[in-house]
KOLDO-954103 format. One line per field, with one value per residue (C-alpha): residue number from 1; chain; y, x, z. Coordinates in steps of 0.1 Angstrom, whole numbers. Each point is the difference from the previous one (the first is absolute). Example, Ala and Ser with C-alpha at 12.3 -4.5 7.8 and 13.67 -1.06 7.14 Angstrom:
BEGIN
i: (1, 2)
ch: (A, A)
py: (-45, 34)
px: (123, 14)
pz: (78, -7)
***
This chain:
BEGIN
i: (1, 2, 3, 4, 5, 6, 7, 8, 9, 10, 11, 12, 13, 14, 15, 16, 17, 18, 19, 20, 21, 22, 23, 24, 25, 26, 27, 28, 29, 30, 31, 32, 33, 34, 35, 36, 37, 38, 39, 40, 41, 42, 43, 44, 45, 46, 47, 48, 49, 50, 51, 52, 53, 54, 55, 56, 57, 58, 59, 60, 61, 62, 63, 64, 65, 66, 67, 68, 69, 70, 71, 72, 73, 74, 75, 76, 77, 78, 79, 80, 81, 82, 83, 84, 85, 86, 87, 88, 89, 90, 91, 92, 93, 94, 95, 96, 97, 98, 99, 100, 101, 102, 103, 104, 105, 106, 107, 108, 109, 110, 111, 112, 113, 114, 115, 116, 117, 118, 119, 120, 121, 122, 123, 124, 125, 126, 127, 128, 129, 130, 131, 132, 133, 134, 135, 136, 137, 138, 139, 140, 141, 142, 143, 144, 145, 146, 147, 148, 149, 150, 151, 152, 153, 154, 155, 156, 157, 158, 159, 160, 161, 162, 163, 164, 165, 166, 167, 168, 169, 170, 171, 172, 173, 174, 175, 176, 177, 178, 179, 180, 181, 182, 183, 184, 185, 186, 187, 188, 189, 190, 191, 192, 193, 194, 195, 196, 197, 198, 199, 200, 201, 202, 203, 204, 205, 206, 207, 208, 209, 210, 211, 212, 213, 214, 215, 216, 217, 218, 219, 220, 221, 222, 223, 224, 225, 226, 227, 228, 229, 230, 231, 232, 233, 234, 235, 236, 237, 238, 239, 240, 241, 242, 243, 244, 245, 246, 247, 248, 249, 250, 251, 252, 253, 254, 255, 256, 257, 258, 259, 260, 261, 262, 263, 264, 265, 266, 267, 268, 269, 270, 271, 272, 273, 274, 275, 276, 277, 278, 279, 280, 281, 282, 283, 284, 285, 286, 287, 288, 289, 290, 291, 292, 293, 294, 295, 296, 297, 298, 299, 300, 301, 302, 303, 304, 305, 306, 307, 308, 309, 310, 311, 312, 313, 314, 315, 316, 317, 318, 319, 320, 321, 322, 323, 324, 325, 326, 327, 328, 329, 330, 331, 332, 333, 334, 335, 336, 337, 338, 339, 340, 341, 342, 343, 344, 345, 346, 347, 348, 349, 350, 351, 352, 353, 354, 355, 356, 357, 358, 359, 360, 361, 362, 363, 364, 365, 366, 367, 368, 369, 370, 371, 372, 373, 374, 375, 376, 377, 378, 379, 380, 381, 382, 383, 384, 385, 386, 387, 388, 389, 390, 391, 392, 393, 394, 395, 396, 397, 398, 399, 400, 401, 402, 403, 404, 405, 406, 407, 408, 409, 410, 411, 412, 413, 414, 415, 416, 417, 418, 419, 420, 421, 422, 423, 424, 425, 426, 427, 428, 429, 430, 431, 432, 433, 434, 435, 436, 437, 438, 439, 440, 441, 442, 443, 444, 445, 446, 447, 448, 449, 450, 451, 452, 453, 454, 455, 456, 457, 458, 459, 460, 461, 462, 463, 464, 465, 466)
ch: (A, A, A, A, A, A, A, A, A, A, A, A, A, A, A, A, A, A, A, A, A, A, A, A, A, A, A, A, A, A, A, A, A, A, A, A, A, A, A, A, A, A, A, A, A, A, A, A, A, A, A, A, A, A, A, A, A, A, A, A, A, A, A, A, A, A, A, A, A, A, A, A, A, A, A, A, A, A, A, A, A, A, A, A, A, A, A, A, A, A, A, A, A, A, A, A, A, A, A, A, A, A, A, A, A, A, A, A, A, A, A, A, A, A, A, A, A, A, A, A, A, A, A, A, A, A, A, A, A, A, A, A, A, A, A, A, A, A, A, A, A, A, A, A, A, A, A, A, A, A, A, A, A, A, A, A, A, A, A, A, A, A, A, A, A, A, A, A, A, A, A, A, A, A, A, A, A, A, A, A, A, A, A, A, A, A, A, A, A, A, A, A, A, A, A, A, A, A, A, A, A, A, A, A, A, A, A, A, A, A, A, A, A, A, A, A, A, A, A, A, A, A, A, A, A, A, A, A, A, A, A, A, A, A, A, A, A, A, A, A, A, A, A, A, A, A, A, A, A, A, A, A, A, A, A, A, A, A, A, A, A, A, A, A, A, A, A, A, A, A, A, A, A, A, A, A, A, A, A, A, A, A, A, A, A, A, A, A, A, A, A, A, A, A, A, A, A, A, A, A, A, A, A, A, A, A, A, A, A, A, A, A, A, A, A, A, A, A, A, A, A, A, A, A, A, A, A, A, A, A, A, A, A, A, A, A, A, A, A, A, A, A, A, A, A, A, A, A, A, A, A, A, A, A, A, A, A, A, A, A, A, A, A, A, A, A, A, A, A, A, A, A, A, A, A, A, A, A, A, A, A, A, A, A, A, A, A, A, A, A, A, A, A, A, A, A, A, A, A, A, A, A, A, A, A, A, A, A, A, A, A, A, A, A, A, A, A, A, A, A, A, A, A, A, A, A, A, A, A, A, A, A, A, A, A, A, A, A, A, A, A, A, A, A, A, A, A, A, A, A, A, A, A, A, A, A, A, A, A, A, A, A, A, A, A, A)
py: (127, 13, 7, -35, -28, -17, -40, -34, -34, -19, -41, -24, -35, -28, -36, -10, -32, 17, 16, 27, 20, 26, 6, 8, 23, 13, 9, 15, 29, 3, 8, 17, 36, -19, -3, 10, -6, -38, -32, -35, -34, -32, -35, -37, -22, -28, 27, 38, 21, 36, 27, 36, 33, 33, 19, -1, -30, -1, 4, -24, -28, 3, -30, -1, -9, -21, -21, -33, 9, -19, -11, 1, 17, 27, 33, 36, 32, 38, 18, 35, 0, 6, -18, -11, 21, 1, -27, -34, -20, 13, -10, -23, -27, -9, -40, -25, -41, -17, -33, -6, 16, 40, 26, 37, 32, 30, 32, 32, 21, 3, -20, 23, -23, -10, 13, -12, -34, 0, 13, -33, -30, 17, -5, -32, -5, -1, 24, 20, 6, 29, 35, -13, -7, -20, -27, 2, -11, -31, -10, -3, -22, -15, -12, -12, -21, -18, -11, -9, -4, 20, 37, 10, -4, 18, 27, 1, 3, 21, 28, -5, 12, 25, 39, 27, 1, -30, -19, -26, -29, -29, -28, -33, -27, 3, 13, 37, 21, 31, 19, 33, 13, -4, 42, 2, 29, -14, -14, -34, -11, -35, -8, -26, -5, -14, -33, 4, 27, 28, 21, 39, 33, 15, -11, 17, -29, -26, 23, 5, -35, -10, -14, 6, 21, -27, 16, 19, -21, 8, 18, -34, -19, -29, -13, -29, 2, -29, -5, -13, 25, 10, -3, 22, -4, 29, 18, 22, 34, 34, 15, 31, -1, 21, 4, 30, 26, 8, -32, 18, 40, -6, -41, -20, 2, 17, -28, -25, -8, -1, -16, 3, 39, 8, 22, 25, 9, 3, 29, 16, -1, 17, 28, 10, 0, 21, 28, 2, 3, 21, 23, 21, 31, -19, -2, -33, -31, -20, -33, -7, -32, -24, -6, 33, -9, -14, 20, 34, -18, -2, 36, 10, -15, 16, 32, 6, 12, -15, -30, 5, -23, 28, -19, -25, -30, -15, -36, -14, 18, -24, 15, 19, -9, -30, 7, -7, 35, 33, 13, -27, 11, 35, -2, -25, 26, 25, -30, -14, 33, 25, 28, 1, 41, 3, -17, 24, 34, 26, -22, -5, -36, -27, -27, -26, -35, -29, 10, 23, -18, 23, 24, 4, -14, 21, 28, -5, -9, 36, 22, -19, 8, 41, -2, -12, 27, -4, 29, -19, -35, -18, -33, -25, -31, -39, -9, 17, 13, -27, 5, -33, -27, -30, -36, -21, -2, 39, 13, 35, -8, 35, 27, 24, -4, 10, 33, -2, -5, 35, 18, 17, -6, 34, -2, -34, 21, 25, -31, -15, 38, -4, 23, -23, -37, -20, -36, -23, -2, -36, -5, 10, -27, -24, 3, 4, -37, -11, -26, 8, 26, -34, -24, 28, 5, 37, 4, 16, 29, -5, -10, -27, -39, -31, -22, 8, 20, 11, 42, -1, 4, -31, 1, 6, 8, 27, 13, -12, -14, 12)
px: (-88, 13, 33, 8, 15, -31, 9, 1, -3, 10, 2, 3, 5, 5, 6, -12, -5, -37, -26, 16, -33, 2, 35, 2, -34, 21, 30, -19, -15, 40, 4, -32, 21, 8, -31, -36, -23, -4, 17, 0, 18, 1, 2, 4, -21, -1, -2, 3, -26, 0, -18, 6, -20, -5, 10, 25, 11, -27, -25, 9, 15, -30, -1, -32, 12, 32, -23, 2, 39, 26, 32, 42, 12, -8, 6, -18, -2, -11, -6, 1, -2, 26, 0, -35, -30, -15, -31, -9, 12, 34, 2, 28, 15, -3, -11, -1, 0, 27, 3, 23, -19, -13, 21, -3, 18, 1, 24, 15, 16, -8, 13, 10, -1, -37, -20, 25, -2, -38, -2, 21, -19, -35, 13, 7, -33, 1, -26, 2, -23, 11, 21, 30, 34, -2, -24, 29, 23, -20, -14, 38, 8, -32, 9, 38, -15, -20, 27, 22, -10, 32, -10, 36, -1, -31, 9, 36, -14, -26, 27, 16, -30, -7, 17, -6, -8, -15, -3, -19, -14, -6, -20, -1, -25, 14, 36, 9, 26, 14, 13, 20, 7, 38, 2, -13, -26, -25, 5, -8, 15, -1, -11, 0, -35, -11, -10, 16, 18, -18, 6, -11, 12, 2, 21, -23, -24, 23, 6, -37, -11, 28, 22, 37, 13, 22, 15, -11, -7, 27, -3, -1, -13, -24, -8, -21, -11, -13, -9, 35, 19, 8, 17, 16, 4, 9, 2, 32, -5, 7, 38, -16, -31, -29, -18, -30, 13, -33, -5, 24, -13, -36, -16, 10, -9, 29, 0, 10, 40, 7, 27, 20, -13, -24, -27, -4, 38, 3, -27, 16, 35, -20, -13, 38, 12, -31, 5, 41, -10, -31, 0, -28, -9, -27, -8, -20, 7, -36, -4, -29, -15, 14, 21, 21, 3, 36, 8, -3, 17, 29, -3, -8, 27, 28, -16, -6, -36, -26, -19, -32, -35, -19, -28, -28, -5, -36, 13, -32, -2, 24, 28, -8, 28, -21, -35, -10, -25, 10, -29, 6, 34, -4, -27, 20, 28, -21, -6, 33, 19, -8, 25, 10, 5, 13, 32, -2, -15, 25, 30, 17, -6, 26, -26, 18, -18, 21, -17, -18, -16, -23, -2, -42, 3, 30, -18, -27, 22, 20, -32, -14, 38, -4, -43, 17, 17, 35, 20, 21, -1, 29, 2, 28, -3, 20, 2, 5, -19, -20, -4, -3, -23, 5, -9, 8, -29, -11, -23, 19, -4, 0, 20, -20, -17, 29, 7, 36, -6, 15, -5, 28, 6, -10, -31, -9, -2, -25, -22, -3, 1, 29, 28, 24, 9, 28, 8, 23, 25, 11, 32, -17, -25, 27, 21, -30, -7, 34, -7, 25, -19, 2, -17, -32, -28, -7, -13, -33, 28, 23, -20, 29, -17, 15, -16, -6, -36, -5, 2, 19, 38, 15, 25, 34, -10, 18, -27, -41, 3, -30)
pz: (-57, 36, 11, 6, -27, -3, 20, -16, 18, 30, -2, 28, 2, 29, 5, 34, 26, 3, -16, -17, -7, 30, 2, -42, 12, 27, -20, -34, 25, 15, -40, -9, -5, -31, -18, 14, -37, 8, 20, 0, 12, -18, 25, -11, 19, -29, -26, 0, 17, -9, 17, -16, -5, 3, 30, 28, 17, 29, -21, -30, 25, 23, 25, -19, -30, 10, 20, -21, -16, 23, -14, 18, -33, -20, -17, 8, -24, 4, -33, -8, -43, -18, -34, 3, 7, 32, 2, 17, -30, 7, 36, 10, 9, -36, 3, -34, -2, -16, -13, 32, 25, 12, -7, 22, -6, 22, -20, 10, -29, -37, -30, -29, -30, 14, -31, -21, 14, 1, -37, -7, 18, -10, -35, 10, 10, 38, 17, 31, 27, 17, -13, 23, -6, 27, -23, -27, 25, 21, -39, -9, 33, -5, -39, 10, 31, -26, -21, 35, 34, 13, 14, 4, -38, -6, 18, -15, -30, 7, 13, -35, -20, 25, -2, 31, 37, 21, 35, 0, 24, -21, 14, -19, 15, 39, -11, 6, -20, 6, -32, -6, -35, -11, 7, 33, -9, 29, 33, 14, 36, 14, 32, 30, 20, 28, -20, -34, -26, -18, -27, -3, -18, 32, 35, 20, -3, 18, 28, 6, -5, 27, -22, -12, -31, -18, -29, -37, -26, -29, -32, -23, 29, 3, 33, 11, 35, 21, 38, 10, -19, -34, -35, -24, -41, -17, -42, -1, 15, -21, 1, 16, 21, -2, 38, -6, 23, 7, 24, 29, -12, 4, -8, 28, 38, 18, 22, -30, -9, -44, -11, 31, 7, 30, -17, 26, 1, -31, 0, 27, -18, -29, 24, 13, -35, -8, 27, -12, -39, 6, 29, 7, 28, 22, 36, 0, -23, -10, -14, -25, 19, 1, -30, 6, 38, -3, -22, 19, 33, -19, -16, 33, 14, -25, 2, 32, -7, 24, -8, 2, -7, -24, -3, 14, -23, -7, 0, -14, -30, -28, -14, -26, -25, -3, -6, -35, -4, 4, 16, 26, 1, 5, 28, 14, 2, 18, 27, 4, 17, 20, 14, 34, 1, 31, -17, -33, 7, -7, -7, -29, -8, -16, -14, -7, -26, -18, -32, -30, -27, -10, 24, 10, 36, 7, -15, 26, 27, -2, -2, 30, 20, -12, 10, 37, -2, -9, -14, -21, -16, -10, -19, 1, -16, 7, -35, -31, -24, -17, -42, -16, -2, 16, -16, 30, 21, 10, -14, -14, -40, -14, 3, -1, 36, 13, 19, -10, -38, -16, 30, 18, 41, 4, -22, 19, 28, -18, -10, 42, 12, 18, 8, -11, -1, -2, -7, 10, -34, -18, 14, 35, -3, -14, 30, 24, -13, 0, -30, -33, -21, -26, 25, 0, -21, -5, -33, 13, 9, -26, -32, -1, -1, 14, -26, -37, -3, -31, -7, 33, 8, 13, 31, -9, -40, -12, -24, -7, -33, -18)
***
């Protein structure tokens, strides 16, 4: 475990004049940040084509291997595991035949009540291919659309069976849905291409592929997208929302607008409120690249501290947060960053990251600042302390990985060898965000669960019944 929330999934999907293949190729490597264990798309050229793997997009979705897959719709899916160990069996799209036709899932998120559901059709006697909640779900679409043709159905009722986190494309035969669970936890945006609509959990895609950023899917949302245009159907949404506040502190590209928010600003906002709640002596602010980059402007800004780049990036070394070994991880570490110590030597440095999860890379991070020769290191943090699990899609399940977990601010510190850090506090982040603290899921900070997990405090309970 590094510093980082470990990453879920990203899911695409598009309904096109043309061949779709390229552009859902195209669009999966736009949101590769999201996943980098394994990718795939899923076409409908008479029946649904799947091609998944392994690997990153490029390597996966070769031209190679998408040589004899055409098709104008389809959906497209990078993995990193999060219910469901990492191995080729639990690559997706997920794909199944119907009585009615092919039936392809791509997921991002996790379902709580998965076990419980797969304890209860394997005692039923259905059997399951893969560790993935994502099979519990297409098997449940899959057994509705053989008692009724309908996929607005299916997937209505689907959504009622299902409890947690999840954005889904849904492809049945050449039809393309977009879905959004009735809290909102994960994104999914809507988009108009050159030759059609498209769905992704991201913005950014449209923009690259020279398209147009439509709207977000809602929380409770089902949307059917087509060539021409597209249709909406919808199960009622929760009274109080649930977006993971992690999306705008650390997930999504900066270049990427959630529900209504620009990413990058919002990191920015949470790097001025960061410098007024936790000032610090420095003469040279320095982002951890490049997920604290915002974040120190806006520190740097509020302070009046220089900004300064710290550090040269090896940008073809993955993101460690990622990686499934640690020994990859921690060589990859050693890679990724190297000093520039014309920037640090005898300064006092403000080293400003989104995030501690368990506090290694950091760790790693401040010793290399002091070997450049720094005379102090300070750490500020955009988001607060993080001290619970999370069961909706990252991959934080215990709490006792975490830096935070019945350690003091000052004895965090100690543990990364810093002179001190700081972190942005809850109501700073709330306002930073500017969602109602009630529309935000921030139980991985709070211990406080939009949905009922059991053992955990639910949002808004007054005590954990035990």
């Amino acid at each position: 475990m590094s510093d980082k929330p470990k990453h879920f999934c990203g899911v695409a999907g598009m309904a096109l004049t043309v061949d779709c293949v390229s552009q859902l190729r195209k669009g999966l490597r736009v949101i590769q940040h999201r996943g980098q264990e394994s990718a795939g798309i899923s076409v409908f050229d008479g029946r649904i084509k799947t091609v998944r793997g392994m690997g990153l997009v490029h390597e996966v979705l070769s031209h190679r291997s998408l040589a004899n897959i055409r098709g104008n719709s389809g959906i497209g899916h990078v993995r990193y595991s999060t219910t469901g160990s990492s191995c080729a069996e639990n690559c997706a799209p997920i794909s199944v035949t119907t009585l009615h036709g092919d039936l392809s899932l791509a997921h991002n998120g996790d379902i709580v009540n998965a076990d419980k559901l797969r304890l209860k059709l394997q005692s039923e006697g259905w059997a399951f291919l893969t560790t993935t909640d994502s099979e519990i779900i297409v098997r449940l679409m899959a057994n509705d659309l053989s008692q009724n043709p309908d996929p607005i159905r299916a997937i209505k009722n689907t959504m009622r069976m299902i409890d947690g986190a999840y954005s889904m494309t849904v492809q049945v035969n050449n039809r393309i849905f977009g879905v959004r669970d009735p809290y909102g936890f994960r994104p999914l945006a809507m988009g108009r291409l050159h030759d059609g609509y498209a769905l992704a959990s991201e913005s950014c895609m449209f923009e690259v592929l020279m398209g147009e950023f439509i709207r977000d899917v809602a929380p409770g949302e089902i949307v059917e997208i087509t060539p021409q245009g597209y249709q909406s159907h919808s199960i009622p949404a929760m009274p109080n929302k649930a977006h993971c506040m992690f999306e705008w502190v650390y997930f999504a590209r900066p270049d990427s607008v959630i529900d209504g928010l620009e990413v990058y600003e919002a990191r920015k906002r949470l790097g001025r409120i960061l410098a007024e709640e936790q000032p610090a002596e420095g003469d040279v602010v320095v982002p951890v690249p490049d997920s604290g980059r915002a974040h120190a402007m806006g520190y740097a800004e509020v302070s009046g501290i220089p900004y300064e780049e710290g550090f040269m990036k090896n940008r073809y070394v993955e993101r460690t947060f990622i990686m499934p070994e640690q020994n990859a991880r921690d060589e990859s570490v050693a890679l990724k960053l190297n000093p520039i110590k014309s920037m640090i030597a005898g300064k006092r440095v403000i080293l400003v990251d989104d995030s501690i999860v368990r506090g290694t890379t950091m760790r790693r991070i401040v010793q290399m600042t002091r070997r450049a020769g720094a005379k102090e290191v300070h750490v500020r943090i955009g988001c607060p302390p993080v001290r619970a699990p999370c069961y909706y899609g990252i991959d934080m399940k215990t709490r006792e990985q975490f830096a935070a977990t019945n350690r003091t601010v000052p004895e965090i510190a100690k543990l990364i060898t810093a002179d001190s850090v700081g972190y942005t506090s809850l109501p700073g982040l709330v306002k930073a965000l500017g969602f109602p603290e009630s529309e935000l899921c921030m139980a991985c900070l709070t211990g406080e669960y939009p949905t009922n997990v059991p053992g955990e405090k639910t949002r808004f309970q007054q005590r954990l019944d035990v």
